[in-house]
C-alpha positions as CSV (number, residue, x, y, z in Angstrom):
1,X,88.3,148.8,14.2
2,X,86.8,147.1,17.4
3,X,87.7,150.7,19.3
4,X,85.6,152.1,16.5
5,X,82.5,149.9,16.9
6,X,82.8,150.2,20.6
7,X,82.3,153.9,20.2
8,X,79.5,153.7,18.1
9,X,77.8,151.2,20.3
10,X,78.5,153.7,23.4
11,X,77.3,156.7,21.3
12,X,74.1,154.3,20.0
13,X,72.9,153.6,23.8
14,X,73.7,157.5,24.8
15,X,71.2,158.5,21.9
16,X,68.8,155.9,23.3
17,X,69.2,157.1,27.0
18,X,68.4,160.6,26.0
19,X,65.6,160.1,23.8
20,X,63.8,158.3,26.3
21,X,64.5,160.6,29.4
22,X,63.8,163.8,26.9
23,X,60.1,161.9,26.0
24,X,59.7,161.2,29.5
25,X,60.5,164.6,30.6
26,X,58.5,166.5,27.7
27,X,54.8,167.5,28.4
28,X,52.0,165.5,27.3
29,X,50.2,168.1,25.2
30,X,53.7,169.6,23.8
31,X,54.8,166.0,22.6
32,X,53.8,165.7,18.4
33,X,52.5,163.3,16.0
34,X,51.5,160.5,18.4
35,X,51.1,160.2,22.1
36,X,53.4,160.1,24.9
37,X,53.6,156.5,25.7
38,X,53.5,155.4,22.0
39,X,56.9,157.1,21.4
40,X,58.4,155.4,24.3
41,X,57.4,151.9,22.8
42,X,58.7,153.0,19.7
43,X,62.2,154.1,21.3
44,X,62.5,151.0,23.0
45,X,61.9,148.3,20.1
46,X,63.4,149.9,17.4
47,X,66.3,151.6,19.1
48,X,68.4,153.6,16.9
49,X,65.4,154.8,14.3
50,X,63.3,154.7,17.3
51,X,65.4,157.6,18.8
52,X,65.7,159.6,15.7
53,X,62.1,159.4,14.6
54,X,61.7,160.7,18.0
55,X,63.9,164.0,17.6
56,X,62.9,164.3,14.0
57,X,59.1,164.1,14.4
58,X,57.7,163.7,18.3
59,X,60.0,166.2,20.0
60,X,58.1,169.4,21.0
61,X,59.6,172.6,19.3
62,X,61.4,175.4,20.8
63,X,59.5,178.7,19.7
64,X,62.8,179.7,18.4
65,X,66.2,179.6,18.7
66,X,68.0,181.7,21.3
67,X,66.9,183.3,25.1
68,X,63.0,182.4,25.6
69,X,60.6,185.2,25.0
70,X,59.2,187.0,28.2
71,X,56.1,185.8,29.2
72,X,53.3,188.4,28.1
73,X,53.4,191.1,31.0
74,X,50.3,193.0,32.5
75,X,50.4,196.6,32.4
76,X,52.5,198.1,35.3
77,X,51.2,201.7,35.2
78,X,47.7,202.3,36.7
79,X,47.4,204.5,33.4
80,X,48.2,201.6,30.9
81,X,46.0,199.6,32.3
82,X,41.9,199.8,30.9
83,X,40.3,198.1,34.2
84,X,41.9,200.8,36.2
85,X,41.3,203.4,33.8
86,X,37.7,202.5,33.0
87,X,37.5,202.5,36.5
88,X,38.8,206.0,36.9
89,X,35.8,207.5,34.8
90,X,32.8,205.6,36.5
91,X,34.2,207.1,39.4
92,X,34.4,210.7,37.6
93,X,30.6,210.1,36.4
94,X,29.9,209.1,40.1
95,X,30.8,212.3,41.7
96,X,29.4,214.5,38.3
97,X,26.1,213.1,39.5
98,X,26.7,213.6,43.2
99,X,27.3,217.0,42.9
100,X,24.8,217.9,40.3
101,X,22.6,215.9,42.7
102,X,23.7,218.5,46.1
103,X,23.6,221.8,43.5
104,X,19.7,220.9,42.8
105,X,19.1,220.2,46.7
106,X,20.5,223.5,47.7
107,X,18.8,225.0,44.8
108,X,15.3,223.2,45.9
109,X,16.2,224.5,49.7
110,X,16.9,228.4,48.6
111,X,13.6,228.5,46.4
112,X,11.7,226.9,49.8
113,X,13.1,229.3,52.0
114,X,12.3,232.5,49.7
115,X,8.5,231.0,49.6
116,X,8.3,230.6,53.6
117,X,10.1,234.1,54.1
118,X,7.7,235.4,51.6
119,X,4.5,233.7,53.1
120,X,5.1,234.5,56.7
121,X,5.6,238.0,56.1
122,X,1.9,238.2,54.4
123,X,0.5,236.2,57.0
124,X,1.9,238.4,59.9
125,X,0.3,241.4,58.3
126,X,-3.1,240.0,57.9
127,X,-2.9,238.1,61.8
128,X,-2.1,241.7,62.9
129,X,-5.4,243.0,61.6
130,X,-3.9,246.3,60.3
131,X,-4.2,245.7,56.6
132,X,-6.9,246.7,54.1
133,X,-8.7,244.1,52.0
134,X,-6.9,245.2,48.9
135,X,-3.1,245.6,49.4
136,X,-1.5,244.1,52.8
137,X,1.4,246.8,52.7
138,X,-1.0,249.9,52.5
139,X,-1.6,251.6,56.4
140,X,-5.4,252.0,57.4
141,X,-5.8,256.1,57.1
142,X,-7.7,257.3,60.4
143,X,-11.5,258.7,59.9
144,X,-12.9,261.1,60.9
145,X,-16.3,261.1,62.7
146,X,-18.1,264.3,61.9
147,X,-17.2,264.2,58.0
148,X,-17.3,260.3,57.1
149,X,-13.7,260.2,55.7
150,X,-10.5,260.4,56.2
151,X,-8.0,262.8,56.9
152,X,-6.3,262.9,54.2
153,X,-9.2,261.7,52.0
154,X,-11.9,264.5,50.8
155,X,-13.3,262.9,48.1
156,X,-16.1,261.0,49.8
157,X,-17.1,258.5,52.6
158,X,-14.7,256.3,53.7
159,X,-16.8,253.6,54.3
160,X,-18.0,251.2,51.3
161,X,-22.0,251.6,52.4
162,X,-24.2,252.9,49.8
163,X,-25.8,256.0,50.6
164,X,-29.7,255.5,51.7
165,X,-32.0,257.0,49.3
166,X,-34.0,259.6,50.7
């Protein structure tokens, strides 16, 4: 019988011991019912229900039973992921404007172009003095003197004068 109590006494202080290093050791905010400090005055005055109300009620839970569950992981692929991908398409928009931008530039540049080649080529004409007043691509017809008209003209005067009345 004394062999027995001495066990229990042994196996009593053990319990102790670890209750009070596993309420030392556990996390402040993980730790339930009361605080912290309170369950390590209540181990140490009442020892034995101390320690059990301590692995019965205080001790923080395990999530469960078993190998802990992996920490929640961020995506690995650049496609999984909704930064990179929403990323991906203001990019995409980016360059859509860009080059819609250069199309209407070059479009802007042509269109300038064809309204300098087609102005300077009137405007050489007319500095050249050869045109008529009514179309700068018609030739002046050469007159002749004695008639009043042009060669290839017989219809009348080539001049715009009105005719004195006799």
């Amino acid at each position: 019988m004394p062999r027995l109590l001495l066990f229990l006494a042994i196996l009593g202080v053990a319990i102790i011991i670890y209750s009070l290093i596993d309420c030392i050791m556990s996390k402040r905010h993980e730790v339930r019912s009361i605080s912290k400090p309170a369950w390590l005055i209540i181990i140490l005055l009442l020892p034995l229900i101390g320690a059990g109300m301590w692995f019965l009620f205080g001790r923080p839970r395990s999530a469960r039973p078993g190998p802990p569950r992996p920490a929640r992981r961020h995506p690995t692929a650049p496609d999984d992921d909704p930064q990179f991908l929403q990323n991906l398409e203001t990019k995409r928009r980016q360059q859509a404007r860009e080059a819609e931008r250069r199309r209407k530039e070059q479009e802007l540049k042509a269109r300038e172009a064809e309204a300098k080649k087609k102005k300077g080529t009137g405007d050489g004409e007319k500095a050249g003095g050869t045109a008529t007043p009514g179309n700068a691509n018609t030739p002046v017809k050469p007159v002749d003197p004695a008639k009043g008209q042009s060669k290839d003209d017989d219809a009348g005067p080539a001049s715009t004068e009105r005719p004195k009345n006799p």
